[in-house]
C-alpha positions in Angstrom: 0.0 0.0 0.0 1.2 3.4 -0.9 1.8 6.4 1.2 -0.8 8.3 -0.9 -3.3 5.3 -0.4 -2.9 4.8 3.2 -3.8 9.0 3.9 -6.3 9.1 2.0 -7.8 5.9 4.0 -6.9 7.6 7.3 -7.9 11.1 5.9 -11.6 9.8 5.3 -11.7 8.1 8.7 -10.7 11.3 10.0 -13.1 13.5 8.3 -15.4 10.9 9.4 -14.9 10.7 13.3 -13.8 14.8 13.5 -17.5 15.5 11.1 -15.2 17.8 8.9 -14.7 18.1 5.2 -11.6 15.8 4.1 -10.6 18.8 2.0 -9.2 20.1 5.3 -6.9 17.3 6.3 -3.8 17.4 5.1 -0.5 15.5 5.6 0.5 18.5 7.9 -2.3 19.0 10.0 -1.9 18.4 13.7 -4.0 16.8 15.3 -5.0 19.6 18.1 -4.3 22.6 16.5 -5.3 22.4 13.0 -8.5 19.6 13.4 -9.2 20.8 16.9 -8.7 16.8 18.1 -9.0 16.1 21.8 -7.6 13.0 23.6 -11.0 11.3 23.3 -11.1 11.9 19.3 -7.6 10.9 19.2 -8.2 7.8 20.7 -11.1 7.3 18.4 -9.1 8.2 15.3 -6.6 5.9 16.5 -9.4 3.3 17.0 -10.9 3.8 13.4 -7.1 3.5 11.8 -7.3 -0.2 13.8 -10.2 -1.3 12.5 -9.7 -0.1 8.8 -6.1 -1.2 8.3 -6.7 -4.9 11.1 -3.8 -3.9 13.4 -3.1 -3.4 16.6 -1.4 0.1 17.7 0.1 0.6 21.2 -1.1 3.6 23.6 1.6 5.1 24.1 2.7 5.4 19.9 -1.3 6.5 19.4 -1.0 9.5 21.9 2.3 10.4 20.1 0.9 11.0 17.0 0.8 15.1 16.4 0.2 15.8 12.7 -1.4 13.5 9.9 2.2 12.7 8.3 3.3 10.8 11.8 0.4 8.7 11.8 0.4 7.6 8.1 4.3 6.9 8.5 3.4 4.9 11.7 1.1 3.0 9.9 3.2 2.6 6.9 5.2 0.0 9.1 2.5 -2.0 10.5 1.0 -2.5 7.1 
């Protein structure tokens, strides 16, 4: 799977759980500041990435992730 197919998987998921338009995710956006994400959403974003791409991501590496880029390079290594 390619970098460009994995965001726009996790870009949808995040449009999806935030309820915003997918035209305003980008790799850069961080997760707080830009999407206005709190620690619940995060931990339902980091849910939805589970579920869509069947793995399995530690706590403590979900919680890291800041911006879009970090989680889709994350999940570039599981997948």
């Amino acid at each position: 799977m390619t970098d460009k197919e994995i965001f726009e998987k996790v870009r949808g998921i995040i449009a999806e759980k935030l309820g915003i338009d997918e035209e305003e995710v980008t790799l850069d956006s961080s997760f707080v500041n830009d999407l206005k994400a709190d620690s619940m959403d995060i931990l339902d974003l980091v849910s939805g990435f589970e579920e869509e791409f069947d793995i399995t991501i530690p706590d403590d590496k979900g919680r890291a992730f800041e911006t879009v880029r970090e989680a889709v390079a994350y999940l570039k290594t599981l997948i």
